[in-house]
N, C-alpha and C positions, 0 to 999 in steps of 0.2 A: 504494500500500500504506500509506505515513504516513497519508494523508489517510482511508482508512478507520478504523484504529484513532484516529485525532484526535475523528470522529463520535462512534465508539463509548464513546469516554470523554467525550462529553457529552452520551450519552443519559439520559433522565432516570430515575430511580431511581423504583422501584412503588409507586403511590398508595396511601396505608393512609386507610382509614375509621373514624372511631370508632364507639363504638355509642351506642346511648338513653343515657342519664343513668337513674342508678339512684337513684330520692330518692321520698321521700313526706313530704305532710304535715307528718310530726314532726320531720322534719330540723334538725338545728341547728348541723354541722356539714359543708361541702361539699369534700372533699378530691378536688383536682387533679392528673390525670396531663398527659402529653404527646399521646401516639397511643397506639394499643394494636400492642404487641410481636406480633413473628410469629407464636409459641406464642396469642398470645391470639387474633388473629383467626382462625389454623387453628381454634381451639377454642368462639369466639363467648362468647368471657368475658373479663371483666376481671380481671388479673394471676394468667392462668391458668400462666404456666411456672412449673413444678416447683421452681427456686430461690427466686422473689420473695417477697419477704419480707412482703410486703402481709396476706395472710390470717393467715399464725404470729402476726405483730405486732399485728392486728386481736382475735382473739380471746383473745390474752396481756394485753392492756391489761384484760379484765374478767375474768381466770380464769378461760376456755373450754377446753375441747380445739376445735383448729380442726376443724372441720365438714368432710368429706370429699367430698360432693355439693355442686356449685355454686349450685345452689337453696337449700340450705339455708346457706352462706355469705352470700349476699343477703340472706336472712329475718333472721338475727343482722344483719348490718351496718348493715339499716332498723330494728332491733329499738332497736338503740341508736342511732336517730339521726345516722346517718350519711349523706350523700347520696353518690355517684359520678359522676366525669365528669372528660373528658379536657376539656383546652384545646383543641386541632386537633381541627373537623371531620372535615378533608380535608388530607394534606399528604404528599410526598413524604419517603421516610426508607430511605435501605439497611439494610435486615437489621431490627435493632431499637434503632438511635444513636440516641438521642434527638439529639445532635451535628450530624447529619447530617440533622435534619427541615428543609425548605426549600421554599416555595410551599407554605406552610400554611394554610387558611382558617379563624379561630376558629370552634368553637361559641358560640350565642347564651347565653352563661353572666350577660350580665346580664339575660337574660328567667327565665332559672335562678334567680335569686336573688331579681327579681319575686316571681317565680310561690310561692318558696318564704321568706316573711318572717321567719319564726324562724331559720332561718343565722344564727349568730353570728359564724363562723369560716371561713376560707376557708382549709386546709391543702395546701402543694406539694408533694410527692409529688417530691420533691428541684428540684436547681436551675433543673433543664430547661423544669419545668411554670410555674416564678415566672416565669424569664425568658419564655417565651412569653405569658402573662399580661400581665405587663408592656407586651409590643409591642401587646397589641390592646387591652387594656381598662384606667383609670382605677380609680385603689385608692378605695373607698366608703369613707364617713367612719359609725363605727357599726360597720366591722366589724376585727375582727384575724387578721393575716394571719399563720399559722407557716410557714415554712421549716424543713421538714425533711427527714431523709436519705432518698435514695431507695429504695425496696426492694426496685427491678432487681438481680439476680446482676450484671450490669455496676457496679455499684457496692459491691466489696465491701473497702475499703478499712478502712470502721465495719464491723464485726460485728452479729450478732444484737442482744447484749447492748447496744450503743452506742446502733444501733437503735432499740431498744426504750427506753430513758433519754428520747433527744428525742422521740417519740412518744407518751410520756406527757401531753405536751402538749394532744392532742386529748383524752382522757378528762381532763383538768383543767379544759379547757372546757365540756366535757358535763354536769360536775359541780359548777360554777360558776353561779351567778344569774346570770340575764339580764343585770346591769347590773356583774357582778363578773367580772374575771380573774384572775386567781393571780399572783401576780407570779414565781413559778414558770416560767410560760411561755416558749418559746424564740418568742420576737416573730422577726417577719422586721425586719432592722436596713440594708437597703437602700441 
């Protein structure tokens, strides 16, 4: 009887998949998740649960109403130059811990930034998505990296309002010349 429940607590936790990378052409800013949350893959969208703070905070940063339909969420986020895309390919995660992600395979995020030359900015999408960053891939010279809070309901320690302060960050980049950053910027300080 031990030895079955010993197994069962080391069986391995449900593979989560990410999805495509949501970027075009204009991109100039590529903001980084972990894996995509249960709600999100039930639903085959990026930071589709009903608390995440990703869309409100997305469309606040230019005085939008956030966009109701997922399609049209995308269309504004390419609109402004925004790319998407998780860190982990492929990786084991209970529920939606970022915590608890473990046998991760990165996505090919430096062919991502190849492919896509005008990225200024490489944005985390809280701690989870830098630290896994960090383990697979080398920081590019040329680019700046923000850390900022997450906008998982599991992270609600900052508020909206908090939120939204350090995420100003990306729209200062957006609005920033190629060769200018704001000194404004909440740099990642590693």
């Amino acid at each position: 009887m031990k030895k079955a429940r010993l197994d069962h607590s080391l069986s391995a936790a449900p593979v989560k998949r990410s999805f495509p990378p949501i970027a075009d052409d204009r991109a100039r800013v590529l903001v980084l998740g972990t894996l995509p949350g249960e709600e999100s893959l039930r639903r085959g969208e990026y930071y589709a649960h009903p608390r995440n703070l990703f869309w409100p905070i997305l469309f606040t940063l230019f005085d939008a109403i956030p966009a109701a339909k997922y399609d049209e969420r995308v269309t504004f986020d390419t609109a402004h130059r925004i790319a998407l895309r998780d860190v982990g390919e492929i990786g084991e995660r209970d529920a939606s811990a970022d915590a608890t992600i473990r046998r991760e395979q990165p996505n090919a995020i430096d062919r991502l930034l190849d492919a896509h030359p005008l990225i200024r900015a490489v944005a985390f999408n809280g701690s989870g998505a830098r630290r896994l960053y960090d383990r697979h891939f080398a920081r590019r010279t040329g680019l700046t990296y923000l850390a900022l809070p997450s906008t998982s309901p599991a992270h609600a320690r900052i508020d909206f309002s908090g939120k939204l302060a350090r995420w100003m960050a990306v729209r200062e980049v957006l609005f920033a010349g190629a060769d200018f950053i704001a000194a404004s910027l909440v740099p990642d300080r590693r």
